[in-house]
N, C-alpha and C positions, 0 to 999 in steps of 0.2 A: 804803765809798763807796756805801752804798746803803741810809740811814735812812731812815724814815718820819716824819715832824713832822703831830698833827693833837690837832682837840680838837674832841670831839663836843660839848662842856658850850655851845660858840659859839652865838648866837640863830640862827643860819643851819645849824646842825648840819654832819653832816659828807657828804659823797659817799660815802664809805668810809673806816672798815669801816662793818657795815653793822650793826644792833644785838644780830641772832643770832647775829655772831661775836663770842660773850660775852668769850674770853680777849682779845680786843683790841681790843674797843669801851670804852675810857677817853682821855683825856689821854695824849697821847705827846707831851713837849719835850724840849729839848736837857737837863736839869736831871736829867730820868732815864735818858736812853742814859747819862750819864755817871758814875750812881752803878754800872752794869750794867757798862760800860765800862775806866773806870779803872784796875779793879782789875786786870783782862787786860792791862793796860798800852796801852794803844787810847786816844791822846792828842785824835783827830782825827774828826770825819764829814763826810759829803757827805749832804746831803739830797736824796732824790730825793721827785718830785711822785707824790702820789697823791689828785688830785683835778683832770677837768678842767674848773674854776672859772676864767678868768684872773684873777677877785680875790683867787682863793687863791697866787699866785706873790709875791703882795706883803704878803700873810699871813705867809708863810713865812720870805721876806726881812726882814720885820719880828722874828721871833722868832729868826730867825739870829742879828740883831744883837746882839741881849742878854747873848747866848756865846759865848766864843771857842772852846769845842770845836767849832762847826761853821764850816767853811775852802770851803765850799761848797754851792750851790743848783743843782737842775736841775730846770726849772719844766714848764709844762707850757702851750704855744701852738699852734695849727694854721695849719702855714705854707700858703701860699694864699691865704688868707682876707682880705678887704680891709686888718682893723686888724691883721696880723699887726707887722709893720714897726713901726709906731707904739709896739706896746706892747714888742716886742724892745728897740729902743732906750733906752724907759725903763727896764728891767728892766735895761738891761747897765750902766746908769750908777751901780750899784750892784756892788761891786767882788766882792761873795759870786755874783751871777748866773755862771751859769758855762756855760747851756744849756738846752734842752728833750729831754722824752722824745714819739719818736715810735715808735706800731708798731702791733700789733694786740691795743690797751688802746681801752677806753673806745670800741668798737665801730668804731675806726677801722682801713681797710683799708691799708697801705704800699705795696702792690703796684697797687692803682688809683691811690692818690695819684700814685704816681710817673710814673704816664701823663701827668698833667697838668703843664706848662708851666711855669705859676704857681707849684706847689708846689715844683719844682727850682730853680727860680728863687730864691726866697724861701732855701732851705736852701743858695743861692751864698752869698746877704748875711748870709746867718749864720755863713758858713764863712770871709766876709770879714772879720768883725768877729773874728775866733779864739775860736769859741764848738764846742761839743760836742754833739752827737745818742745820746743813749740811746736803743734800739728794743731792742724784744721781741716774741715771737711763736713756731711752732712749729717747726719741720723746716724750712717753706718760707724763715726766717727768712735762713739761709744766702745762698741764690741770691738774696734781695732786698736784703739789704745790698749782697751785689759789684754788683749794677747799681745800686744807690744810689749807690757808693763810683764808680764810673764814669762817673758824670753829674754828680758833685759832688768831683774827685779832692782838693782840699784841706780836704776837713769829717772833722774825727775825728771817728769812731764807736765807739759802745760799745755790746756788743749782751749785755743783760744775761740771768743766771736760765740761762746757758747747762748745767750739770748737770741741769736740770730736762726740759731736750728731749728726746723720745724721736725714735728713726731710725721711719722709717714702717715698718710690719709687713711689707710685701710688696717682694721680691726687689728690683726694677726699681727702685723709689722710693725704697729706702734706699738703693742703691747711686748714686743724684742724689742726695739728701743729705748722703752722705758725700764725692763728688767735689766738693760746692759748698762744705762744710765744709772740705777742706784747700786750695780755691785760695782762702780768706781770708786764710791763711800768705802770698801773694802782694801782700796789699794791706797795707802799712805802718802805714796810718792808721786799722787797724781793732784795737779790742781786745777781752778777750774778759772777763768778767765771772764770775767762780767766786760765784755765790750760788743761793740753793735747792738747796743740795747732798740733805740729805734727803728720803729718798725713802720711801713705804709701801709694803710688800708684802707681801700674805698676811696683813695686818690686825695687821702690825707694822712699826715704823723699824729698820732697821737702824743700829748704832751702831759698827760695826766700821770703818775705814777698809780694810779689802781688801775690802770690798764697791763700795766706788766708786772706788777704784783704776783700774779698767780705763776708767774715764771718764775720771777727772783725766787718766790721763794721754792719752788722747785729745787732749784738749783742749790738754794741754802741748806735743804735738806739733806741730799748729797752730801755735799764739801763741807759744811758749817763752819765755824769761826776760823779754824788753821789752814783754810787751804782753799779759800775762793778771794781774788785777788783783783782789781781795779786796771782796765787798759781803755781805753779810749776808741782805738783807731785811727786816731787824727792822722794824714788830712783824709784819709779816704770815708769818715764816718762825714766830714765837715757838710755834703749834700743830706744827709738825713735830720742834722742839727747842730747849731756851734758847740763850740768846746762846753761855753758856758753852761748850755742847757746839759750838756752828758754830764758833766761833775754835777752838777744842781739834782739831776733827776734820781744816782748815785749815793751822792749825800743825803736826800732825802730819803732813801729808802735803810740805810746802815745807820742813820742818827738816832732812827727808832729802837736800833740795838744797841745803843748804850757806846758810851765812849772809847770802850777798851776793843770793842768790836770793831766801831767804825777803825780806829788806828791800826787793827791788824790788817781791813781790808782795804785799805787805803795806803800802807806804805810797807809793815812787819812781814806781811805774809809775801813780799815780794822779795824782798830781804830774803827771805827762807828759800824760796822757788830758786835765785836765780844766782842767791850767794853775792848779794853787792855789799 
């Protein structure tokens, strides 16, 4: 639930990547998650945006089409904004559109947005239409989702790369971090995103799964079976480790939960989040 689609070779080039991230500055389309894919048994992707182009949201929709491995788009709009509405519309009358990503990507702030009137407003009509919010961002991410989630109580939320957060270093902060992190468990319509799991340290990845055990299951405690969801990253995870090792490290830690587990978080609970 959290591919990349782009292609630098375009006369407009690309926003990212950028061309010093040599391992994945190429052509990425549905044609090759799915020779990478397949094999893992991974029938299915959601594209998420990484580019904020809004002519890239109809770029994207256009190369979804061509494959049926991709079951869904999450685009990329700044609600607010005069032509937000306008271009939502057209983008949802395409039956792949499934949402936009908002957070603190592409220099945009969520916690000033959500000051603004206009921008709640906008992610009402979004929420009307049964459409989806991807957000990222760090620590603070927590506590701005529940007031998101508060001001907009019928918008699913998906708050991705959550393995990748760290708790803020000093006493006081973490311990807000960590209380805004489990009254998420409170809000229904929030899920939670298992991608970026790898991590460096000490100028090595760790490849063990009892190294991030004590996160997963963090996390699992939170969200538990209905609402913590599988995405990748791909290609932007690809320097931290292939595809193969992110499903692998994934699968090994939900096989342990039994079969009906691993299926929610491996395909059903995506299903649910994103409406495919």
């Amino acid at each position: 639930s959290h591919i990349h689609l782009y292609d630098p070779s375009r006369p407009q080039g690309v926003p990212w990547p950028d061309p010093s991230q040599a391992s994945i500055y190429r052509t990425f389309l549905p044609a090759h998650f799915r020779k990478i894919a397949e094999p893992l048994g991974v029938r299915n992707m959601i594209a998420m945006e990484c580019s904020p182009w809004v002519e890239d949201n109809y770029w994207v929709l256009e190369v979804a089409a061509r494959d049926k491995v991709v079951v869904g788009v999450i685009g990329n709009l700044h609600p607010g904004k005069s032509d937000f509405r306008e271009h939502l519309e057209r983008l949802h009358k395409n039956p792949l559109f499934k949402g936009i990503r908002f957070g603190y990507i592409w220099g945009r702030d969520l916690a000033v947005e959500l000051r603004k009137p206009e921008f709640v407003a906008d992610l009402k009509f979004m929420a009307a239409a049964g459409l989806t919010l991807d957000t990222y961002g760090q620590s603070r991410i927590a506590d701005d989702v529940i007031r998101l989630s508060d001001s907009v109580p019928d918008l699913r939320i998906v708050i991705d790369h959550l393995p990748s957060i760290d708790p803020p270093p000093e006493t006081a902060a973490r311990q807000v971090y960590e209380q805004a992190l489990h009254r998420l468990s409170e809000h229904p319509r929030i899920f939670g995103k298992i991608s970026e799991v790898f991590r460096k340290v000490d100028g090595r990845i760790p490849r063990e799964l009892s190294f991030y055990r004590p996160r997963l299951d963090q996390l699992w405690d939170v969200f538990g079976r209905d609402r913590v969801l599988f995405g990748s990253d791909w290609t932007n995870s690809e320097p931290m480790g292939t595809y193969q090792q992110t499903v692998g490290l994934v699968r090994e830690y939900f096989a342990g939960k039994g079969p009906d587990v691993a299926e929610r978080f491996f395909s059903k609970n995506a299903v649910e989040a994103y409406r495919v």
